[in-house]
N, C-alpha and C positions, 0 to 999 in steps of 0.2 A: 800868294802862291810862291813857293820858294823853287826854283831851278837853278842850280850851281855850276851844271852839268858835269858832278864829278864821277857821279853814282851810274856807268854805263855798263850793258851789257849786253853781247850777240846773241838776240835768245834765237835767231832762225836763219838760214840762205835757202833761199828758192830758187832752180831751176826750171823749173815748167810750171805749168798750168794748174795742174793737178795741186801741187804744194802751197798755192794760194789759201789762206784762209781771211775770214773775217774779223776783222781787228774792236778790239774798245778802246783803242785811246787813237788821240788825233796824229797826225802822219805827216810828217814833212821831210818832202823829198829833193833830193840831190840827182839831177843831170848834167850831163856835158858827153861833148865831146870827148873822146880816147886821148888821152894824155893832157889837159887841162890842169892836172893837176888836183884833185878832186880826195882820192884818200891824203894825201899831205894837210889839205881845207880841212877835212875832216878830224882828222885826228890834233889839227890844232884848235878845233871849236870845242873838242868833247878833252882837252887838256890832256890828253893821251900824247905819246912817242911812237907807238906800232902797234895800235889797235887797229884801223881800217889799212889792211896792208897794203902798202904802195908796190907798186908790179914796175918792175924792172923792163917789162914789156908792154909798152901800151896797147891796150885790147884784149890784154891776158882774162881780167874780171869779167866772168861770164853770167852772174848770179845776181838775186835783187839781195842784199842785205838789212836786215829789221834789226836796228839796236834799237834796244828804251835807254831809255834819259830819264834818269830819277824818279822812275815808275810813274813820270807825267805824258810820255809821248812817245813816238817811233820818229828817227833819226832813220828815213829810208835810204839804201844809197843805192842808185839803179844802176846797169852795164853802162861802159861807156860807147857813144854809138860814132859811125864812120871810118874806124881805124880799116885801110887798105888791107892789108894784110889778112884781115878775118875772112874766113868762106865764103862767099854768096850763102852757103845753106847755114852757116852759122849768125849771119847777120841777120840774116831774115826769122831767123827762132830768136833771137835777141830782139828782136824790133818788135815781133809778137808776142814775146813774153810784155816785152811793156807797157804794150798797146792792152794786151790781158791787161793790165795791173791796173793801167790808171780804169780802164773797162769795170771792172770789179771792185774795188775801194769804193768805200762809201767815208771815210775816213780822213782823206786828202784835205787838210787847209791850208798848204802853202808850197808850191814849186820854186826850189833855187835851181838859175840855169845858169851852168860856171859856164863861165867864159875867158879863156887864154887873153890877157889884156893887150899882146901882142898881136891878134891876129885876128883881123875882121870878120863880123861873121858871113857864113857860111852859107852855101843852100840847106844842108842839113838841119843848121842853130834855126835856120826861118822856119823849116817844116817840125821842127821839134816847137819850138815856139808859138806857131800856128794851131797845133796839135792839141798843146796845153790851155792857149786860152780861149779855144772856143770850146773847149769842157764848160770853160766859165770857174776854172781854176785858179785864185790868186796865185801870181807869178811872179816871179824878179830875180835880178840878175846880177851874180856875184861875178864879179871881174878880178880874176887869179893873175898870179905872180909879178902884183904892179910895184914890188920891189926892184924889176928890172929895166923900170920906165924909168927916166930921166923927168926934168919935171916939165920941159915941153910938151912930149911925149902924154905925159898923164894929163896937162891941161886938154890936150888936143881929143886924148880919151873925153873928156868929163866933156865935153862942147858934144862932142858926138853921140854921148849917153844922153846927155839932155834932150836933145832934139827927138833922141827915140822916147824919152819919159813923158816929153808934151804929142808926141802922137801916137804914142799908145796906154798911159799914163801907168804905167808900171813903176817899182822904186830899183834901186840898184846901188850893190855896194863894190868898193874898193876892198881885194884882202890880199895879203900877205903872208902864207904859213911862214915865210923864215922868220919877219918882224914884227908879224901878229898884229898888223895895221885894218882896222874893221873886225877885230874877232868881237869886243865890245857890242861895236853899232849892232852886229849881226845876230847874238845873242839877245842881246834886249828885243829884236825884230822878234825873234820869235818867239821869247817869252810874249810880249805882246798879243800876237797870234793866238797863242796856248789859251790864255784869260781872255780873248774876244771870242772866240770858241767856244769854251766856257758858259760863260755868257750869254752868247745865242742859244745851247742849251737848256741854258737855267730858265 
């Protein structure tokens, strides 16, 4: 199976409930936390410059976004959740919208949950976490902008990832849009995914 991921396209944005539909090809989605840094990931995984638009405002992305990737799969990219500043009443239709999403897919084979490499997680990242894998969803967890870790700093990461991969045994990668450090690892991850998929199918 050949995936390049040069060949991208936004064939949809969903706001509500209603705009859900049922998909035929396999779905792999993208969470985080509000400014993680998530469209920069993106658009350095699918070799674009300003294709998933990075918002000058974190919180601004209110919408689920469905790109294809080489007519083999959806590249989901979900709101980002916890930012202060958003409503109570907008946080809660964004929470719902999501809880709709993963509720409805039948399609889901793989959750990436970015996570800020600076900044521990969260009660939100556990209950997003939580969420995800007692769907019974494979899950794992991309560690954004560890360009700006020093390499104590990123050892000290990699000691503290491990300890969550032995008890909860999830995998987890290191990425960098500015040096593009893990876009590799991350890409074969999921072609992998794509062809185990597959597979189960067949």
């Amino acid at each position: 199976m050949k995936i390049d991921f040069e060949n991208v396209r936004l064939e949809r944005t969903v706001y509500t409930l209603e705009q859900l539909k049922t998909q035929m090809l396999p779905e792999i989605v993208f969470m985080g936390r509000s400014n993680v840094g998530k469209s920069s990931l993106i658009n350095k995984l699918l070799n674009k410059k300003n294709f998933a638009k990075v918002s000058q405002k974190p919180g601004k992305t209110r919408s689920i976004n469905f790109f294809v990737v080489d007519e083999k799969f959806y590249l989901v990219d979900l709101p980002g959740f916890g930012y202060a500043s958003t409503s109570k009443e907008d946080s809660f239709r964004f929470s719902q919208l999501i809880q709709d999403y993963f509720r409805l897919s039948k399609k889901i084979i793989l959750v990436f949950h970015l996570m800020d490499s600076r900044v521990p997680f969260t009660q939100l990242d556990t209950i997003a976490r939580d969420y995800v894998t007692n769907l019974g969803l494979d899950y794992c967890i991309l560690f954004t902008k560890v360009d700006k870790l020093n390499q104590s700093e990123k050892s000290k990461l990699k000691n503290q990832a491990d300890k969550l991969v032995k008890s909860f045994g999830f995998d987890y990668f290191f990425f960098s849009a500015k040096t593009g450090e893990g876009k590799r690892e991350v890409q074969s991850f999921i072609i992998n995914r794509i062809i185990e998929s597959r597979e189960k199918k067949d």
